[in-house]
C-alpha positions as a Markdown table, in Angstrom:
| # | Residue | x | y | z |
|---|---|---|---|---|
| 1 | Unk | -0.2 | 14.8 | 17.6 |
| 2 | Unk | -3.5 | 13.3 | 18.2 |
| 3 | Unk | -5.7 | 10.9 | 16.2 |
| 4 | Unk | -3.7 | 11.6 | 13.4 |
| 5 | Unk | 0.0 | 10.8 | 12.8 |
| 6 | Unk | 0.5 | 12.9 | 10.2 |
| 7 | Unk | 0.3 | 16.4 | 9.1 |
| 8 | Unk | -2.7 | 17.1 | 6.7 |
| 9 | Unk | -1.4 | 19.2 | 3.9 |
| 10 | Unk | -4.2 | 21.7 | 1.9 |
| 11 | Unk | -3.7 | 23.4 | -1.3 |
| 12 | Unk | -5.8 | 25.4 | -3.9 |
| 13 | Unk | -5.8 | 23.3 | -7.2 |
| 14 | Unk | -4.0 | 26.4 | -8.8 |
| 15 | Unk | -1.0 | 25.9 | -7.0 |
| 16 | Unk | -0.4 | 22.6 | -8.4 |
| 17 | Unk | 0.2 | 24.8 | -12.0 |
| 18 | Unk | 1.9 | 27.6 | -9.8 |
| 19 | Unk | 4.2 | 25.6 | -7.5 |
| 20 | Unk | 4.4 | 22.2 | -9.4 |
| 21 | Unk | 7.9 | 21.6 | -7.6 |
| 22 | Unk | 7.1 | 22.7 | -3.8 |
| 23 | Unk | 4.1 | 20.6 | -3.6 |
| 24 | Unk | 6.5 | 17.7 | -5.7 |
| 25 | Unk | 8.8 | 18.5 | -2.6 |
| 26 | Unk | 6.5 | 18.4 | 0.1 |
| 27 | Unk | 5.2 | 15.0 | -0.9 |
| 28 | Unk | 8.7 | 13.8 | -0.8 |
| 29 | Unk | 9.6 | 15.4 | 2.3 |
| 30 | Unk | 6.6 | 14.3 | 4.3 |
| 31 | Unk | 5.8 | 10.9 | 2.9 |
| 32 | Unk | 2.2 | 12.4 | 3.2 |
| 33 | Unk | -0.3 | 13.6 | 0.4 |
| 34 | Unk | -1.4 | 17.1 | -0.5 |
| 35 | Unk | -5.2 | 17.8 | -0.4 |
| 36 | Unk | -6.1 | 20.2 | -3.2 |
| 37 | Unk | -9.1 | 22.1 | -3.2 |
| 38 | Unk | -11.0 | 23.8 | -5.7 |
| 39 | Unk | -13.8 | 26.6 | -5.0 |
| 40 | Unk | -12.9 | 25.3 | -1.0 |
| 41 | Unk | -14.2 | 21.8 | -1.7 |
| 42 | Unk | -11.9 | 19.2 | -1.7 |
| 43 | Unk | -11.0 | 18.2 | -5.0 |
| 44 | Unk | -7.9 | 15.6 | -5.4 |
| 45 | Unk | -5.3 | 13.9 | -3.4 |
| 46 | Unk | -1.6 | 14.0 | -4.6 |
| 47 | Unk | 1.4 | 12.0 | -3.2 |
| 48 | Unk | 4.5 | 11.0 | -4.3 |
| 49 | Unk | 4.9 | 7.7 | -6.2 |
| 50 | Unk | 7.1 | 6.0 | -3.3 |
| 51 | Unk | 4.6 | 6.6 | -0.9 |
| 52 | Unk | 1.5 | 5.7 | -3.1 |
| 53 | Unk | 3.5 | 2.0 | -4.0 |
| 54 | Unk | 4.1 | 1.7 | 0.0 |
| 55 | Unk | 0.2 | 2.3 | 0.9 |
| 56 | Unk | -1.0 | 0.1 | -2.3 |
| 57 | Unk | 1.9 | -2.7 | -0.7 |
| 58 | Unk | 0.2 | -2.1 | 2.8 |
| 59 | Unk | -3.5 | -2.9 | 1.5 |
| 60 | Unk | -2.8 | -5.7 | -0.5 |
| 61 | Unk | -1.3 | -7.1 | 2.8 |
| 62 | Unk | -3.9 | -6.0 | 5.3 |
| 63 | Unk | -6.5 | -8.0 | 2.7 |
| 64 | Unk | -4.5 | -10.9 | 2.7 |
| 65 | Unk | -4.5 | -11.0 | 6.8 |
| 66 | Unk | -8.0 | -10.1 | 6.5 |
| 67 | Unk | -8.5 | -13.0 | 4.7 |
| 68 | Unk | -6.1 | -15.1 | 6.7 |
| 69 | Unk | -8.5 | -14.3 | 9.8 |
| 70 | Unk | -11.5 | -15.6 | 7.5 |
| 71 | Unk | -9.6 | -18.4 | 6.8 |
| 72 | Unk | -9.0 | -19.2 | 10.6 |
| 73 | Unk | -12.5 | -18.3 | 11.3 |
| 74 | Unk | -13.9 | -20.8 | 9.1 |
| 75 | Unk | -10.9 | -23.6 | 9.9 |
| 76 | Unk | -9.8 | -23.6 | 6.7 |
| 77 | Unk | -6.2 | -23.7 | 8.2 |
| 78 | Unk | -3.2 | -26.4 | 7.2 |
| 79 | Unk | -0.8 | -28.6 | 9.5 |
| 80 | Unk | 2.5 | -28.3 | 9.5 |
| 81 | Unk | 3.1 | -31.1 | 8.0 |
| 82 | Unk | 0.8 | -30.4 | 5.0 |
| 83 | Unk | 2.6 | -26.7 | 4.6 |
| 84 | Unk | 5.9 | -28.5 | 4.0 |
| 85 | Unk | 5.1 | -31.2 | 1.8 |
| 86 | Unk | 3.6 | -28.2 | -0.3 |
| 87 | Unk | 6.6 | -26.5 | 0.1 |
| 88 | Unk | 8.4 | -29.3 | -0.6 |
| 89 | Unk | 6.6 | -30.4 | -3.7 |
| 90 | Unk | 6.9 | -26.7 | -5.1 |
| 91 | Unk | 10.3 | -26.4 | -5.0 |
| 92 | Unk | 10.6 | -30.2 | -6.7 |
| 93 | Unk | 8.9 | -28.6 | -9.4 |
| 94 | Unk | 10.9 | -25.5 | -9.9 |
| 95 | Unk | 13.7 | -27.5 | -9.6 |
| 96 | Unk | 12.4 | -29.5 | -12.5 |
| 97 | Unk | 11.7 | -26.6 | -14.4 |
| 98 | Unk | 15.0 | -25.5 | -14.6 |
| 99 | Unk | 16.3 | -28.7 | -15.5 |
| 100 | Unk | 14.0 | -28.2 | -19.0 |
């Protein structure tokens, strides 16, 4: 297809009142947004909820490797050793918890 992977979908903001349930549809169908327009200028983006919950998932993880990197960069990194007494000590305390 391109530089792009997906089909970009355009619509006049008066068919969101018109055809509420075939741009519903296509969001579904295409996992993609709809561009609405209004006087030809774009105006708002519309996707369905399942789709907007997988992007919003995707950019909290793409900041956390970002930050990972950062941390790398900056050798604020831990040994293996320090990971799983962490781990280790964590799951004491859950443990413990429970026992409350």
């Amino acid at each position: 297809m391109g530089e792009f992977d997906f089909m970009i979908n355009i619509k006049p903001s008066a068919a969101i009142r018109k055809n509420y349930n075939e741009i519903s549809e296509l969001c579904r169908h295409t996992g993609e947004p709809v561009f609405l327009t209004k006087n030809g200028e774009g105006d708002l983006v519309v996707m369905d909820v399942e789709t907007f919950s997988r992007r919003e998932s995707l950019i909290k993880l793409k900041e956390k490797l970002m930050q990972s990197e950062i941390d790398i960069q900056k050798e604020r990194t831990y040994s293996v050793e320090e990971t799983a007494a962490a781990m280790r000590k964590a799951v004491a305390e859950a443990a413990d918890a429970r026992k409350e």
